[in-house]
Backbone and ligand atoms as CSV (ligand in chain L), in Angstrom:
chain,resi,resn,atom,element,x,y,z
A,1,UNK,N,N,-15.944,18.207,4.830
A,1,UNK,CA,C,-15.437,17.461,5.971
A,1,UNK,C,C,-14.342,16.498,5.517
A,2,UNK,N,N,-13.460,16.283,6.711
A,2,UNK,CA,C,-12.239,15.251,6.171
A,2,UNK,C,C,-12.915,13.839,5.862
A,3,UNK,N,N,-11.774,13.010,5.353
A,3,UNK,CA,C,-12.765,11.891,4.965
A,3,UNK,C,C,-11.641,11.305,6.218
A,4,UNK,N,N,-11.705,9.610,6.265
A,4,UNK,CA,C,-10.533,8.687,7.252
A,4,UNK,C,C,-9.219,8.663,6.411
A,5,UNK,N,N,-8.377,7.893,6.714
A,5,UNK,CA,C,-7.360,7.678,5.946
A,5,UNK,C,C,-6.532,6.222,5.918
A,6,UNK,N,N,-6.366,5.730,4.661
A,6,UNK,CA,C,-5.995,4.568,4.585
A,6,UNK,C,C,-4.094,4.666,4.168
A,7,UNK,N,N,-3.612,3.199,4.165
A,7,UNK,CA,C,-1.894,3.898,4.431
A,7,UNK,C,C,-1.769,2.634,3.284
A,8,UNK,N,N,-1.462,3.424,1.938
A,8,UNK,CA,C,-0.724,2.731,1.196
A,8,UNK,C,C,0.875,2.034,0.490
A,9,UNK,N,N,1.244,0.993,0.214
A,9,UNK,CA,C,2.518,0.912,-0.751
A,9,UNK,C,C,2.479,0.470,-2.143
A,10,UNK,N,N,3.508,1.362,-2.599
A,10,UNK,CA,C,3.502,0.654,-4.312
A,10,UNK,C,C,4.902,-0.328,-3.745
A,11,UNK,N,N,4.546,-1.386,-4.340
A,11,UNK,CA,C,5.237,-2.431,-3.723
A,11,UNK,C,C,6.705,-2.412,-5.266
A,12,UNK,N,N,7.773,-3.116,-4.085
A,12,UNK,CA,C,9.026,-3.062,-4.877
A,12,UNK,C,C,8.962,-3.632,-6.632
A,13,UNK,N,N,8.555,-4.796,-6.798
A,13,UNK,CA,C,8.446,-4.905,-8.073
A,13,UNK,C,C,7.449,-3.952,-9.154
A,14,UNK,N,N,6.098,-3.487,-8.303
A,14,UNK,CA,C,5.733,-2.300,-9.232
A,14,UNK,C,C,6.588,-1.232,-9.697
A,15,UNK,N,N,7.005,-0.555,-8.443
A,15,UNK,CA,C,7.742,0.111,-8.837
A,15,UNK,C,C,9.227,0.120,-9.437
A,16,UNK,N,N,10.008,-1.359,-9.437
A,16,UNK,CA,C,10.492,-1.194,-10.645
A,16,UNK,C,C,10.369,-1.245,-12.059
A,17,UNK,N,N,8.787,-2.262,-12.261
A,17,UNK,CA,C,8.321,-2.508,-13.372
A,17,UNK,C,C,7.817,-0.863,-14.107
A,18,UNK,N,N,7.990,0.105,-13.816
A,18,UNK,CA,C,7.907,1.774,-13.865
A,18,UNK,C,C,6.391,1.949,-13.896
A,19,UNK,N,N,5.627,1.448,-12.633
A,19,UNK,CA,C,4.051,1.357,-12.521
A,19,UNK,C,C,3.554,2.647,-11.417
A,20,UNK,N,N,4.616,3.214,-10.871
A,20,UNK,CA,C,4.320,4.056,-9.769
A,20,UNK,C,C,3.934,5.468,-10.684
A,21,UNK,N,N,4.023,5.872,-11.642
A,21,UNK,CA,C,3.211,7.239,-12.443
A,21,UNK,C,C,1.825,6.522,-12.516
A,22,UNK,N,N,1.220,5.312,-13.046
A,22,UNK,CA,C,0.165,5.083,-13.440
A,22,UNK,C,C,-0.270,4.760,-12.145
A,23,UNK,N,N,0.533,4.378,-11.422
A,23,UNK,CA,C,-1.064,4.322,-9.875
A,23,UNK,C,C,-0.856,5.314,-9.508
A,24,UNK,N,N,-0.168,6.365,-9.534
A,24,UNK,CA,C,-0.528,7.580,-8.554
A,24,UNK,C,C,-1.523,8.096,-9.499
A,25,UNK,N,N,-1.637,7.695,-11.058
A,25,UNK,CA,C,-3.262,8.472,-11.722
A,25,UNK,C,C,-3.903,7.822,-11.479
A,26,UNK,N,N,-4.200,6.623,-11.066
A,26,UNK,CA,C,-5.430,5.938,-10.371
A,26,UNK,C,C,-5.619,6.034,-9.052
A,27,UNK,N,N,-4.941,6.983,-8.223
A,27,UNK,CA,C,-5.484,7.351,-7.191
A,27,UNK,C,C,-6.031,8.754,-6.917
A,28,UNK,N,N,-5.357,9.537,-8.412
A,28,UNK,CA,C,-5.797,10.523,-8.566
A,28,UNK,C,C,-7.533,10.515,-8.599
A,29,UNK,N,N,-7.442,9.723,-10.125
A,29,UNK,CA,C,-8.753,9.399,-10.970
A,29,UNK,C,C,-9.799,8.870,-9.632
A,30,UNK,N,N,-9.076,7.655,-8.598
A,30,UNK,CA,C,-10.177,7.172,-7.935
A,30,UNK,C,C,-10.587,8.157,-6.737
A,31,UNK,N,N,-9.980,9.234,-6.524
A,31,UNK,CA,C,-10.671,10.527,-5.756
A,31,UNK,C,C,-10.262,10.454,-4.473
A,32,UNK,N,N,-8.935,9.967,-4.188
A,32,UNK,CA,C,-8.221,9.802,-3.293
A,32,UNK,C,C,-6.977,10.713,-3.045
A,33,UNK,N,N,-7.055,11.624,-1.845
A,33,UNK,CA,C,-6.203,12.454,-1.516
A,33,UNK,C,C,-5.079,12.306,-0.796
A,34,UNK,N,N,-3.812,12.510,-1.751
A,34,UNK,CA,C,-2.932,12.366,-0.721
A,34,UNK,C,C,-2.669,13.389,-0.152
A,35,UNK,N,N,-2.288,12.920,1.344
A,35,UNK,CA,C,-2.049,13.690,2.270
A,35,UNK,C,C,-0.540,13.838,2.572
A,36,UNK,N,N,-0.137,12.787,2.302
A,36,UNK,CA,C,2.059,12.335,2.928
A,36,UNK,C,C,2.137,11.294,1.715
A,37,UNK,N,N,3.338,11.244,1.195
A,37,UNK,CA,C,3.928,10.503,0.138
A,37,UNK,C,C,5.708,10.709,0.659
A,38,UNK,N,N,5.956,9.310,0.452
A,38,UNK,CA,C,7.487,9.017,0.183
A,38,UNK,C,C,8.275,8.174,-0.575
A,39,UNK,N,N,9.345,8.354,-1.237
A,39,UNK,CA,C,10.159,7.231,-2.216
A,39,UNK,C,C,11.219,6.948,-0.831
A,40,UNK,N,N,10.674,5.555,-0.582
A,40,UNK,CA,C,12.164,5.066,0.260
A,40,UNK,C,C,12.613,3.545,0.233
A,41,UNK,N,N,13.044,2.738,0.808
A,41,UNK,CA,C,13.023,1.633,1.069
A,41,UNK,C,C,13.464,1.312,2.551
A,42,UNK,N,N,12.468,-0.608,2.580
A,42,UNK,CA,C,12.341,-0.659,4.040
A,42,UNK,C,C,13.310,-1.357,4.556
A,43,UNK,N,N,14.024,-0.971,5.700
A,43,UNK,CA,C,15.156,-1.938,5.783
A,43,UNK,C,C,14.532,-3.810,6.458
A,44,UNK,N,N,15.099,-4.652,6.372
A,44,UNK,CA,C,14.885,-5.868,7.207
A,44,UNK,C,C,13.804,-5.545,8.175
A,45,UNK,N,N,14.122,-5.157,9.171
A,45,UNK,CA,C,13.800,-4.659,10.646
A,45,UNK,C,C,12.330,-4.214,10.298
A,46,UNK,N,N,12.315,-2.884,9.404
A,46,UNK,CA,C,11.218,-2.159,9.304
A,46,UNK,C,C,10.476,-3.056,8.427
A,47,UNK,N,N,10.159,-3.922,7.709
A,47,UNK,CA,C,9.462,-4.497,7.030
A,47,UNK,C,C,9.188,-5.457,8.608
A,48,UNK,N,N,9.781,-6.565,9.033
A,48,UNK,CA,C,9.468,-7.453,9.528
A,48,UNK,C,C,8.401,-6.554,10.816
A,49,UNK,N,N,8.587,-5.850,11.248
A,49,UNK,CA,C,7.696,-4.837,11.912
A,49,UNK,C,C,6.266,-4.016,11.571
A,50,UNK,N,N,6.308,-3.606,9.900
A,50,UNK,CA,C,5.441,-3.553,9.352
A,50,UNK,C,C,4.538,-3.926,9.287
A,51,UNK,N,N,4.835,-5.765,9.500
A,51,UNK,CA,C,3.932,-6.465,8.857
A,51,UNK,C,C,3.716,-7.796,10.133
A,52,UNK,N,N,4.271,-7.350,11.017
A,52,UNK,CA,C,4.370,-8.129,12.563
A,52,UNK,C,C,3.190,-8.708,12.391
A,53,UNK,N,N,1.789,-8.263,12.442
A,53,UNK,CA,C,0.964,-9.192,12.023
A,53,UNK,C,C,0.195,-10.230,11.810
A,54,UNK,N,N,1.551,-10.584,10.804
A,54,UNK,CA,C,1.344,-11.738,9.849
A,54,UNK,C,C,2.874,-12.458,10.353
A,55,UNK,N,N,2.923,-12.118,11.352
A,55,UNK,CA,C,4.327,-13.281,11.852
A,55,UNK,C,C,4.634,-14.618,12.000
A,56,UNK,N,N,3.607,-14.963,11.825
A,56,UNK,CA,C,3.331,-16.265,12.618
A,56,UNK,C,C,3.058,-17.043,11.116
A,57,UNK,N,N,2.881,-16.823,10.053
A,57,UNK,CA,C,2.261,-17.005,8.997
A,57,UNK,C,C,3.187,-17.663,7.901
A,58,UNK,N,N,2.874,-18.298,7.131
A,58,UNK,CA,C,3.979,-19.180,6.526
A,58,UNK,C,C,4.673,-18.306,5.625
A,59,UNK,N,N,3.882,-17.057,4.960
A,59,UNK,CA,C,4.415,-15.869,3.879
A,59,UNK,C,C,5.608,-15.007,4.744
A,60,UNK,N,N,5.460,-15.217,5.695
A,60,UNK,CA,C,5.918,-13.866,6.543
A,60,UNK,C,C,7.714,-13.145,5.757
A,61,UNK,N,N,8.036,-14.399,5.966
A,61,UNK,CA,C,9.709,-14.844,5.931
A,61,UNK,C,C,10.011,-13.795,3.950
A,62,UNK,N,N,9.163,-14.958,3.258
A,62,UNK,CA,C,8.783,-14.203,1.747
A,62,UNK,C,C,8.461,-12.858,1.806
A,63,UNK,N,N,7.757,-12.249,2.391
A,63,UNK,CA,C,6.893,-11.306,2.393
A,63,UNK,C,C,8.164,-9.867,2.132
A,64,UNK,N,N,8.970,-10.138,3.744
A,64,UNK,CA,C,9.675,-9.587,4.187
A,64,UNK,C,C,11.013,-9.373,3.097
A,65,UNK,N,N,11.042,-10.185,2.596
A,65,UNK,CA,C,12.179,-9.990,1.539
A,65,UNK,C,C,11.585,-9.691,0.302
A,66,UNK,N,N,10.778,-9.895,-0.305
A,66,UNK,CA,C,9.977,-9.565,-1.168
A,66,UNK,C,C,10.442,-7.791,-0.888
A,67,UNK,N,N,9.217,-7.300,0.010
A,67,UNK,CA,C,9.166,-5.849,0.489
A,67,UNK,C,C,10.294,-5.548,0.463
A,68,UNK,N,N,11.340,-5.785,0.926
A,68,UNK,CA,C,12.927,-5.226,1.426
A,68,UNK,C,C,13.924,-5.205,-0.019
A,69,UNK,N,N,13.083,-5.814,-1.200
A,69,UNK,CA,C,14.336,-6.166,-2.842
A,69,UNK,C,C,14.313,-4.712,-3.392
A,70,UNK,N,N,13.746,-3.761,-3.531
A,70,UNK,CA,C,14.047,-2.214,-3.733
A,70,UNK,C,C,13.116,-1.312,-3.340
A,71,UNK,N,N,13.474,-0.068,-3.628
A,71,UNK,CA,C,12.257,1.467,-2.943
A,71,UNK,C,C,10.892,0.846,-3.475
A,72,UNK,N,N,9.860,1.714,-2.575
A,72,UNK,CA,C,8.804,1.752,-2.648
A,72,UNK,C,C,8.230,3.055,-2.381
A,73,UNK,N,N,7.136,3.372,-2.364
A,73,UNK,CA,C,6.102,4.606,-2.877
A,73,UNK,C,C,5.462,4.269,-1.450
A,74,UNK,N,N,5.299,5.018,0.136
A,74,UNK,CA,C,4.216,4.815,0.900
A,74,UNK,C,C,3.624,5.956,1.071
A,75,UNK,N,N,2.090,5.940,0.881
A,75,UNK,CA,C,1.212,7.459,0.827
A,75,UNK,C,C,0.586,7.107,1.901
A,76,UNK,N,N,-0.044,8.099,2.460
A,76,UNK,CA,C,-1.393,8.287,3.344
A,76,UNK,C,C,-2.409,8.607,2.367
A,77,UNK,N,N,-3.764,8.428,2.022
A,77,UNK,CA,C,-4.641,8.528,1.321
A,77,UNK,C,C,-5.504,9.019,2.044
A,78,UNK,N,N,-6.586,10.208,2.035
A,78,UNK,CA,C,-7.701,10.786,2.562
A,78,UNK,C,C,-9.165,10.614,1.479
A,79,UNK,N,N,-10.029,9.928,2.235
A,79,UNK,CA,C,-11.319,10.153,1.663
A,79,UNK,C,C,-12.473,9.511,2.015
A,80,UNK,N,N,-13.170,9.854,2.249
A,80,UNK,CA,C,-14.764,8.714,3.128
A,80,UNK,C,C,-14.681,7.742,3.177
A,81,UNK,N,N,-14.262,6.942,4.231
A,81,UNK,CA,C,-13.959,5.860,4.041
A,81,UNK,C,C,-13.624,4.735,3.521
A,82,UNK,N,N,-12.362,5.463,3.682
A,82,UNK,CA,C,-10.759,5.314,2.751
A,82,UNK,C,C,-10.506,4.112,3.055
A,83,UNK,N,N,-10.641,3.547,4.394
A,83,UNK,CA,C,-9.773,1.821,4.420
A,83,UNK,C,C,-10.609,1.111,3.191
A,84,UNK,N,N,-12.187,1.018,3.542
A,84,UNK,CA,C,-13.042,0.438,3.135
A,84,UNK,C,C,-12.756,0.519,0.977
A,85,UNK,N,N,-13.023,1.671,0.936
A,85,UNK,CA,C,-13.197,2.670,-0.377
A,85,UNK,C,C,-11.840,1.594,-1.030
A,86,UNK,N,N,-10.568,2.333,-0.354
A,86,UNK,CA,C,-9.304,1.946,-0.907
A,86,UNK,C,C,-9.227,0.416,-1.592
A,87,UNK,N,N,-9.346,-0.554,-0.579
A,87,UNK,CA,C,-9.927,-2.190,-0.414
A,87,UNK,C,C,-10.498,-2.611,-1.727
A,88,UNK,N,N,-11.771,-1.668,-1.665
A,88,UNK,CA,C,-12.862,-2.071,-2.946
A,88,UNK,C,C,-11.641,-1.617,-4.555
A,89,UNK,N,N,-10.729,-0.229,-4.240
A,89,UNK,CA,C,-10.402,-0.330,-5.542
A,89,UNK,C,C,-9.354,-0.630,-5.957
A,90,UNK,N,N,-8.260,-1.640,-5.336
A,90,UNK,CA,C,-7.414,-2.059,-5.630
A,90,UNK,C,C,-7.670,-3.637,-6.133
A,91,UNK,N,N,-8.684,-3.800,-5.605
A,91,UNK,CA,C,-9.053,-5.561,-5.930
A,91,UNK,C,C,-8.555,-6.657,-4.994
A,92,UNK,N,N,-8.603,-7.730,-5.282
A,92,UNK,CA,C,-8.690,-9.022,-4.045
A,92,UNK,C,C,-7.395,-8.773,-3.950
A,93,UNK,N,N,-6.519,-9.515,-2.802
A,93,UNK,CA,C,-5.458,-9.472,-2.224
A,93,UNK,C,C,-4.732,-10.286,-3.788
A,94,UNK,N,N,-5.224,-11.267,-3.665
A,94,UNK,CA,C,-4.709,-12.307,-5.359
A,94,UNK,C,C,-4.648,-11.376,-6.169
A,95,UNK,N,N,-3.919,-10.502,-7.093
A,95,UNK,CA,C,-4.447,-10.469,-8.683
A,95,UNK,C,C,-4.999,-11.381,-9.408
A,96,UNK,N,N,-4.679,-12.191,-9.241
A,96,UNK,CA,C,-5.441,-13.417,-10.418
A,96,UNK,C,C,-6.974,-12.938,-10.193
A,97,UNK,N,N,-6.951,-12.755,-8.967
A,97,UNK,CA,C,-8.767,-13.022,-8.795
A,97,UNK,C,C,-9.242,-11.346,-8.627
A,98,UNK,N,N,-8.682,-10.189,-8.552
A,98,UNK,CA,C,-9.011,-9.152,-8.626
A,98,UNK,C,C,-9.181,-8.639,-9.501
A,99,UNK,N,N,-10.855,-7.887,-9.752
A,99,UNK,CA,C,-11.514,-7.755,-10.490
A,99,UNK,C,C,-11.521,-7.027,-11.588
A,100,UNK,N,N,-11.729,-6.608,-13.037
A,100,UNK,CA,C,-10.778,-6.158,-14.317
A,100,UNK,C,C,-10.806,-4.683,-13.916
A,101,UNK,N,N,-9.609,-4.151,-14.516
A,101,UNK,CA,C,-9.542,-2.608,-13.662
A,101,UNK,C,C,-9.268,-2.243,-12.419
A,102,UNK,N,N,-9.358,-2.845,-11.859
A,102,UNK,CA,C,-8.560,-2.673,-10.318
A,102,UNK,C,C,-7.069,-2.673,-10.219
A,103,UNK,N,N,-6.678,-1.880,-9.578
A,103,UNK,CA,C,-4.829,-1.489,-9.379
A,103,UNK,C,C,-4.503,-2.868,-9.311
A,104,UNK,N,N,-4.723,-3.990,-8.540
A,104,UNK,CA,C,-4.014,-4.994,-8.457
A,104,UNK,C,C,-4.006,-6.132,-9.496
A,105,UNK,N,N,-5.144,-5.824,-10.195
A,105,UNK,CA,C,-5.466,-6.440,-11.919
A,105,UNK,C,C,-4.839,-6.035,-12.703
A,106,UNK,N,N,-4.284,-4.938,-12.924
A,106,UNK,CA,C,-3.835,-3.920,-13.637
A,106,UNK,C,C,-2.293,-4.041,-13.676
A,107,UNK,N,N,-1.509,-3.996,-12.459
A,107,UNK,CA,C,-0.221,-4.016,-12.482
A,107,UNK,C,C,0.570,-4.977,-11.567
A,108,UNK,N,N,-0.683,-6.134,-10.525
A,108,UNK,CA,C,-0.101,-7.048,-9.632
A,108,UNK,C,C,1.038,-7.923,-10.485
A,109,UNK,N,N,1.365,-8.465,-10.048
A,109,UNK,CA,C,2.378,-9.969,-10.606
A,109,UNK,C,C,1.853,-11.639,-9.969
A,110,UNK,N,N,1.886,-11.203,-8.485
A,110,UNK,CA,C,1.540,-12.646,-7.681
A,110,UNK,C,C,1.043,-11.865,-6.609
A,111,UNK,N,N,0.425,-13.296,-5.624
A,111,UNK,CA,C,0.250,-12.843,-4.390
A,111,UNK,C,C,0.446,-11.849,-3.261
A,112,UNK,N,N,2.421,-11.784,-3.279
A,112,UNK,CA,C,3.238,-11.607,-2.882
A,112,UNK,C,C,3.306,-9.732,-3.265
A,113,UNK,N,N,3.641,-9.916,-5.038
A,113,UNK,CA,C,3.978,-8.972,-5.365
A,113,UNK,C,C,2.458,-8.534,-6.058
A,114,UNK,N,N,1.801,-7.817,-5.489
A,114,UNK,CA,C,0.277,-7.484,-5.436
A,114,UNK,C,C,0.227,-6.018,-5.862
A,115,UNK,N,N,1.436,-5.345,-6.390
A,115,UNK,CA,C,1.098,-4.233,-6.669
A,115,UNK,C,C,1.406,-3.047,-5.402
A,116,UNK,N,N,0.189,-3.120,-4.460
A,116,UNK,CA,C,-0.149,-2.088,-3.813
A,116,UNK,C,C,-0.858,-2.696,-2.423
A,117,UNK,N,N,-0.372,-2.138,-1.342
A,117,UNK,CA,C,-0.714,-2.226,-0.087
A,117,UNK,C,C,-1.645,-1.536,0.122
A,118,UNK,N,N,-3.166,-2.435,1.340
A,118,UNK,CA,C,-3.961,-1.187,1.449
A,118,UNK,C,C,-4.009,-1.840,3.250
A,119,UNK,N,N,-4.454,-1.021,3.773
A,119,UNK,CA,C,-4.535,-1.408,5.466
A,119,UNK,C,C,-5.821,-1.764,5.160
A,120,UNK,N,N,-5.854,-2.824,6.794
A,120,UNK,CA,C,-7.340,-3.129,7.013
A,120,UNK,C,C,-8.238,-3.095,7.481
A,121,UNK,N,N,-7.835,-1.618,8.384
A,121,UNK,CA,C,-8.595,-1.396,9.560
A,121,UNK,C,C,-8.001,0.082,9.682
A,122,UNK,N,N,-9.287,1.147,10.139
A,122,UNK,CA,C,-8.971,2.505,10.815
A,122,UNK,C,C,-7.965,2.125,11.419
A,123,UNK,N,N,-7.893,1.601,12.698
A,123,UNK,CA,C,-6.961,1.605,13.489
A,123,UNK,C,C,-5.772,1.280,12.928
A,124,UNK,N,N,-5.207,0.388,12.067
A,124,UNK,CA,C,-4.408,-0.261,11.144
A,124,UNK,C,C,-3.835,1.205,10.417
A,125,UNK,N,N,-4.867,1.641,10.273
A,125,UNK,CA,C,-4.173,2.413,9.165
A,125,UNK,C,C,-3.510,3.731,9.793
A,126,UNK,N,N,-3.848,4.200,11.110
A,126,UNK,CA,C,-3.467,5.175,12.111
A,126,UNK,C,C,-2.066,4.217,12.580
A,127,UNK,N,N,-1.931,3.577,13.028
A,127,UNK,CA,C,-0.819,2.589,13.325
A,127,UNK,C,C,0.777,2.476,12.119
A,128,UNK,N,N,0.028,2.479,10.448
A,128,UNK,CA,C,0.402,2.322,9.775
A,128,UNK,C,C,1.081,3.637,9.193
A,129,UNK,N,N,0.000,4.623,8.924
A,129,UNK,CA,C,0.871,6.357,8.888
A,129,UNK,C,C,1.472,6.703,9.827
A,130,UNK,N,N,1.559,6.110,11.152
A,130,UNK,CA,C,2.795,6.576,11.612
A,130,UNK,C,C,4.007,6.453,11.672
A,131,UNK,N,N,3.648,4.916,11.447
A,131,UNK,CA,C,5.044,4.191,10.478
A,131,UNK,C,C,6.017,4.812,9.880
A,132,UNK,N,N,5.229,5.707,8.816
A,132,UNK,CA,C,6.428,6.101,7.892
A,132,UNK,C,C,6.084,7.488,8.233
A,133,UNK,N,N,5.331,8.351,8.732
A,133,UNK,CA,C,5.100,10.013,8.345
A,133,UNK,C,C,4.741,10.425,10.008
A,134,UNK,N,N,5.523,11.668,10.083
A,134,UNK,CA,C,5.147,12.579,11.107
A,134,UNK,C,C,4.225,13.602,10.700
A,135,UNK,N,N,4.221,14.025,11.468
A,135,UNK,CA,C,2.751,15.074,11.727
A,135,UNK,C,C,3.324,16.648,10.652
A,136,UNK,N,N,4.908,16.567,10.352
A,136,UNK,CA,C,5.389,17.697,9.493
A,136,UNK,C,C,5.479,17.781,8.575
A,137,UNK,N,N,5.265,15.933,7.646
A,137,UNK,CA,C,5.007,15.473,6.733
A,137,UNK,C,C,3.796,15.302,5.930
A,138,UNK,N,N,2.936,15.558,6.688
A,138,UNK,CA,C,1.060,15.422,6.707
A,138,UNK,C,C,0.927,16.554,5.897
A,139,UNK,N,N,0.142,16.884,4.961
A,139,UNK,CA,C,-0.335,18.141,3.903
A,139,UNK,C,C,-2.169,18.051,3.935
L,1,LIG,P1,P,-0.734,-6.585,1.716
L,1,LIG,O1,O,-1.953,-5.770,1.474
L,1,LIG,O2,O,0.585,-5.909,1.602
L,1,LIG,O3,O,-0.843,-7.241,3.184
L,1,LIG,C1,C,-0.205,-8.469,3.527
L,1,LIG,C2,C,0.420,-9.136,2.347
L,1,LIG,O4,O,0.775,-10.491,2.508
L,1,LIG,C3,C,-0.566,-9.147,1.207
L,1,LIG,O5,O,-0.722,-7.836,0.695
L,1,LIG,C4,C,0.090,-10.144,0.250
L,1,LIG,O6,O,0.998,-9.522,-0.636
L,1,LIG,C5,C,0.924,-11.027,1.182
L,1,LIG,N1,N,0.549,-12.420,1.137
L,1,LIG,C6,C,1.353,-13.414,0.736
L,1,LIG,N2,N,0.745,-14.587,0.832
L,1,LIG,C7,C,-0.482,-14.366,1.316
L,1,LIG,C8,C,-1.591,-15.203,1.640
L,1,LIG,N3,N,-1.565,-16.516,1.466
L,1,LIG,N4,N,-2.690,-14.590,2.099
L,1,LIG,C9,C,-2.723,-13.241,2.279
L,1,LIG,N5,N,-1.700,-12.427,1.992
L,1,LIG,C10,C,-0.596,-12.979,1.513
């Protein structure tokens, strides 16, 4: 049976720090299927939309430029409850405080630059793959 699906990013400074081969083997390793993968970057617009959100929020402004400084890696991930699953293995939103071995322990920097995006909600994350992937893109 299918599992749900959670909507990830390797965020701009991972992936220039050349971290996007080693998390796609830790998503291998953590038994997570991708379904849609893309190398792109988000313009202004599409980030501040992304992450609408969190608009109101004092990061927002950071956030948005942060996300928007070069390409990024966004997958769809499939597997039993994938929002949840995903969450547990990337580690706390902080690196500092995410736990040893976890993607965001592993290759975060700051708050900000955390490595890797995970959604936080089914619905979030249906909202979120559509974002970037159509239905011709889906495997
Ligand atoms: P992400 O999973 O991409 O979802 C929202 C992002 O906001 C989060 O990862 C962090 O990178 C970023 N962020 C920046 N400051 C904060 C904060 N104080 N609390 C939560 N998230 C923050």
């Amino acid at each position: 049976m299918a599992g749900s699906i959670t909507l990830t990013m390797i965020k701009p400074l991972a992936v220039q720090k050349g971290f996007t081969g080693p998390i796609l083997a830790k998503i291998a390793e953590g038994g997570f299927k991708i379904i849609a993968m893309k190398y792109t970057r988000l313009s202004v617009n599409q980030a501040r939309k992304f992450y609408e959100v969190h608009k109101d929020r004092p990061f927002y402004d950071s956030l948005v430029n942060s996300m928007t400084s070069g390409p990024i890696v966004a997958a769809i991930l499939e597997k039993e409850n994938a929002v949840q699953a995903w969450r547990d293995y990337i580690g706390a939103t902080n690196p500092a405080n995410a736990a040893p071995g976890t993607i965001r322990a592993l290759y975060g920097t700051s708050l900000e630059a955390n490595a890797v995006h995970g959604s936080d909600s089914d619905e979030n994350a249906i909202i979120e793959g559509d974002f970037f992937f159509s239905k011709m893109e889906r495997f």
